[in-house]
C-alpha positions as CSV (number, residue, x, y, z in Angstrom):
1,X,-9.7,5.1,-36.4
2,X,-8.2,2.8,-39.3
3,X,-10.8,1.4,-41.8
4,X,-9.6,-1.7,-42.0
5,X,-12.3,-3.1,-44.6
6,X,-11.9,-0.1,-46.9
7,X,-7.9,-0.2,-46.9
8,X,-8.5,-3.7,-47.9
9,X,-11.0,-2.9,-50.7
10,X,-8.3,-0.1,-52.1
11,X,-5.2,-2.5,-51.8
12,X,-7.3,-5.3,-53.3
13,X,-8.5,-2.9,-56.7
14,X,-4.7,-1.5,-56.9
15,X,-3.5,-5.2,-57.0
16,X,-6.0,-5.7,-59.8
17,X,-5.3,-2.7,-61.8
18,X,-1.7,-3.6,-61.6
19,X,-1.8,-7.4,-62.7
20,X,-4.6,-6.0,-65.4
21,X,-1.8,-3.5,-66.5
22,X,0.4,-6.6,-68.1
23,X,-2.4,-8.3,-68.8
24,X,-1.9,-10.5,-65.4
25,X,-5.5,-12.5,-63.9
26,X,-6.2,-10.5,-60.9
27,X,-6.7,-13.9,-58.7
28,X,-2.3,-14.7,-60.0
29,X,-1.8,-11.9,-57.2
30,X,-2.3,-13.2,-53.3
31,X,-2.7,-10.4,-50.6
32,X,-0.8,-11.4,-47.3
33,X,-2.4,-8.9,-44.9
34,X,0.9,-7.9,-42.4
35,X,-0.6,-8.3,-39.0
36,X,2.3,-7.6,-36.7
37,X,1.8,-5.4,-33.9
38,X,-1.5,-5.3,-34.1
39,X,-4.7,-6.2,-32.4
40,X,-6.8,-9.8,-32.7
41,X,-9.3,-7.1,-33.5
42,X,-8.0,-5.6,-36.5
43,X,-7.0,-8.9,-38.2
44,X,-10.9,-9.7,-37.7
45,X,-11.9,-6.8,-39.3
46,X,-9.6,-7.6,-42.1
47,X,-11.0,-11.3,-42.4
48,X,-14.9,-10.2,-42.2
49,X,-13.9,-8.0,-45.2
50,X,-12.3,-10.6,-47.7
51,X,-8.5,-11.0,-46.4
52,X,-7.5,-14.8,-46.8
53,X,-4.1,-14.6,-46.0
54,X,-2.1,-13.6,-43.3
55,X,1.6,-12.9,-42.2
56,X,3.2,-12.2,-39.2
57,X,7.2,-12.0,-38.2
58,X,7.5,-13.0,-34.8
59,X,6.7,-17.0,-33.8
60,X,5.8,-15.8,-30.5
61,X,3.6,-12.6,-31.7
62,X,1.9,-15.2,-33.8
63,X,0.8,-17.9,-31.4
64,X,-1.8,-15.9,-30.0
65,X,-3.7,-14.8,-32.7
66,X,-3.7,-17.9,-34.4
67,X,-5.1,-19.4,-31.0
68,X,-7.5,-16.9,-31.1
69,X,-8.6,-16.8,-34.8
70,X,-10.9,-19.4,-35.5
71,X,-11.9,-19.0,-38.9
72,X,-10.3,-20.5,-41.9
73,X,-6.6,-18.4,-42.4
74,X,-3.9,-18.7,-44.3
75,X,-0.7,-17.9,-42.6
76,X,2.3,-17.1,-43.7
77,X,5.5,-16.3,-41.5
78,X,7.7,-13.8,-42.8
79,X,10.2,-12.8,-40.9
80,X,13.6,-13.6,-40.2
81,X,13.8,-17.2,-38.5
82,X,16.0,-19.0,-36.2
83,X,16.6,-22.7,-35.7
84,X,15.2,-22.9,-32.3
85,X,12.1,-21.7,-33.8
86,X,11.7,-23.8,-36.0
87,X,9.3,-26.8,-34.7
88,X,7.0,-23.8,-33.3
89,X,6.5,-22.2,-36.6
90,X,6.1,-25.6,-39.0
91,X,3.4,-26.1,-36.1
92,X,2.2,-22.4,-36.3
93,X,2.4,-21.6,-40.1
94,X,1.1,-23.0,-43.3
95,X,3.9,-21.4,-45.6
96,X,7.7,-20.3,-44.3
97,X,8.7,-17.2,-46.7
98,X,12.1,-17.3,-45.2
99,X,14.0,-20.9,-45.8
100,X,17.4,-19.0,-45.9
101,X,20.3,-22.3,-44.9
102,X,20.6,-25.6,-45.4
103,X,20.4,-25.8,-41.3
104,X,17.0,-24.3,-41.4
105,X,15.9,-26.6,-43.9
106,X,16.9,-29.5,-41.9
107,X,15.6,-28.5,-38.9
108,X,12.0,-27.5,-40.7
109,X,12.3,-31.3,-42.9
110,X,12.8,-33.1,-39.4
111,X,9.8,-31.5,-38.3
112,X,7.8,-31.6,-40.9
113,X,8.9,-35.3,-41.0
114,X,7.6,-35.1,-37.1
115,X,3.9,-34.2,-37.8
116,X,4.0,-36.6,-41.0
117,X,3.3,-33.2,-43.4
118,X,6.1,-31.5,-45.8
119,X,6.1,-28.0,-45.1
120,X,5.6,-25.3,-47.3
121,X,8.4,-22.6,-47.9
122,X,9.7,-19.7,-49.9
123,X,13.8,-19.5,-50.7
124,X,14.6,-15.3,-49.5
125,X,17.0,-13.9,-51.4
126,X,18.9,-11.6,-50.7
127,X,19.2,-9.7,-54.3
128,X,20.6,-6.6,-52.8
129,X,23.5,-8.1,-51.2
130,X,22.7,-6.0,-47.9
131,X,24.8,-7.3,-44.7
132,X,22.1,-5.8,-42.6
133,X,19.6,-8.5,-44.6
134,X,18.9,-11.9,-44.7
135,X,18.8,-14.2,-47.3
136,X,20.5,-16.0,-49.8
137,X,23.2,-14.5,-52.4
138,X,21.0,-15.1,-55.5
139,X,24.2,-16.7,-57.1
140,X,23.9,-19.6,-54.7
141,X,20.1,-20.3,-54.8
142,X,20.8,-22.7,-57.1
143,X,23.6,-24.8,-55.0
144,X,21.1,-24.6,-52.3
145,X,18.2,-26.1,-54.3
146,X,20.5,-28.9,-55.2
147,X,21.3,-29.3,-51.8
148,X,17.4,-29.8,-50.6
149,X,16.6,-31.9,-54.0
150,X,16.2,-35.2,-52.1
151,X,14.6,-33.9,-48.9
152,X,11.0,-35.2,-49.0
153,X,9.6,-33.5,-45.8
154,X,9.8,-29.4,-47.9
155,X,7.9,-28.1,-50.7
156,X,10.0,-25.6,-52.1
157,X,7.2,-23.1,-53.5
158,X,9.1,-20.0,-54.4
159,X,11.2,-17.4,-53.8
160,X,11.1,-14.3,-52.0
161,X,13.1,-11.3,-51.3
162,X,12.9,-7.4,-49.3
163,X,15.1,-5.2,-51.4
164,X,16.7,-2.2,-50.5
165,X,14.3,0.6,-49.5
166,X,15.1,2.9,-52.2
167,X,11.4,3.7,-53.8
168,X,8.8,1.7,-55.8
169,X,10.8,2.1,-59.4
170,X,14.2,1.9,-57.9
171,X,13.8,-1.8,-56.8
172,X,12.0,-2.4,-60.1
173,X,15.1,-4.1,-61.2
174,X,15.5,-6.5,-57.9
175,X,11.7,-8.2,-58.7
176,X,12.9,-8.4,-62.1
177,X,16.1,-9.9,-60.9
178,X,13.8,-12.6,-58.2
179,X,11.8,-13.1,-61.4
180,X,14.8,-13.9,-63.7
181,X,16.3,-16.0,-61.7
182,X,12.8,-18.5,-61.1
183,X,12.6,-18.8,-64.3
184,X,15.7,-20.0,-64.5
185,X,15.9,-22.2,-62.0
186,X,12.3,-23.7,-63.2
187,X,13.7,-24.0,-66.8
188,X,16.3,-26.0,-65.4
189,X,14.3,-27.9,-62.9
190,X,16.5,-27.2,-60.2
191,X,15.6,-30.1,-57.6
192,X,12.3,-30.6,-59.0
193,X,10.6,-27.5,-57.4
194,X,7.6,-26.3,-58.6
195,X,9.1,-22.0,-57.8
196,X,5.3,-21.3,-58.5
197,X,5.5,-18.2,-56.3
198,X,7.3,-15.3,-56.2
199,X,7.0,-13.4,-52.7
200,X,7.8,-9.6,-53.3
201,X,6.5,-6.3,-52.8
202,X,4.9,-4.3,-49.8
203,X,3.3,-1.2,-49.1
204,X,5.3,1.1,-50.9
205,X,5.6,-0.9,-53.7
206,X,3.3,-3.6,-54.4
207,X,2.4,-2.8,-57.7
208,X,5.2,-2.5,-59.3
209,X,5.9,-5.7,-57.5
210,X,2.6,-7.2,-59.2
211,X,3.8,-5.6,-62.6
212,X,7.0,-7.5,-62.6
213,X,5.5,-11.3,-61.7
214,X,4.8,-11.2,-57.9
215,X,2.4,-13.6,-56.8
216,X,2.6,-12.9,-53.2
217,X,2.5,-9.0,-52.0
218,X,3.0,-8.4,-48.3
219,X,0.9,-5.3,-47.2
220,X,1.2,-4.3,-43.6
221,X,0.8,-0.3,-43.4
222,X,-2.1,0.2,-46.5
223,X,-4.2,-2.4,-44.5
224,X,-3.6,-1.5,-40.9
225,X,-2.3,1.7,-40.9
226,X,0.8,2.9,-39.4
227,X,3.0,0.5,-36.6
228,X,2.5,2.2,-33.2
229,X,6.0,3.7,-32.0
């Protein structure tokens, strides 16, 4: 059976060690916990032992558990999404990590406009130019930025990206890459955006993630173990 609490207390300390490691504050570094596929049950056991945040990739997957879960969460959809989904998940979610078109931004502004509350998302980029992958080129972040910079119903927090799944030092250079270009866009303030966050890093390489200015790591597998199937 998966220890959920003491995954969580290992993933937490290796976060720590990592942002200590470039002389980082421990509490720069959110945990999203990666619940998909698994059980009300588990996520519980990861909330009773100190997880705050939450992520799931599926709008349907999600409703559920945040039907069930009562106490105070965080959640954070990360997965691909589609326009039709979009009024679900600004309803669902507090923070979109995956604001990809200037469609999906309209659609998420007109219902964030809707519920009279902006809503909260991440640019992904796409910094290894996969076909296979979502995102935007990280050429034309900037163009979209400009695009968004008078749309009053999103809060453009960050960036995020899922680089090529080539080992932990081998995408050392895409976070670095995600990092770069924030700070560009920030020095330039591009549409006013705070880009506070930086969504990157996940089981296999979290730390390195951490190391290189992540904010936001998404752990799935070191918290809940292994998908079934």
């Amino acid at each position: 059976m998966t220890d959920v609490a003491a995954n969580w207390r290992r993933v937490r300390d290796q976060a720590a060690d990592a942002a200590l490691r470039v002389g980082r504050d421990p509490r720069s570094v959110r945990i999203v916990a990666v619940s998909k596929t698994k059980p009300i049950g588990m996520i519980e056991q990861a909330l009773a032992a100190g997880v705050t945040d939450v992520g799931e990739n599926y709008v349907q997957e999600a409703a559920e558990k945040i039907r069930r879960i009562t106490v105070p969460v965080t959640w954070h959809m990360i997965g691909h999404l589609q326009r039709n989904k979009a009024g679900r998940a600004v309803q669902l979610f507090d923070v979109i990590h995956t604001l990809d078109s200037v469609p999906l931004a309209a659609a998420l502004a007109r219902h964030g406009e809707q519920r009279g509350q902006p809503v909260h998302v991440l640019i992904e980029v796409n910094t290894g130019g996969e076909a296979s992958k979502s995102g935007v080129a990280p050429g034309d972040v900037g163009a979209l930025l400009a695009a968004l910079a008078a749309q009053r119903w999103l809060l453009i927090d960050g960036l995020m990206t899922v680089p090529p799944a080539t080992g932990a030092e081998a995408v050392r250079p895409h976070f670095r890459t995600l990092r770069a270009l924030r700070d560009r866009l920030r020095a330039a303030a591009a549409a006013n955006a705070p880009l506070r966050e930086l969504s990157m890093g996940m089981t296999d390489d979290f730390t390195v993630a951490i190391e290189e200015g992540a904010t936001l790591v998404r752990i799935g597998r070191a918290i809940f173990g292994e998908r079934a199937g």
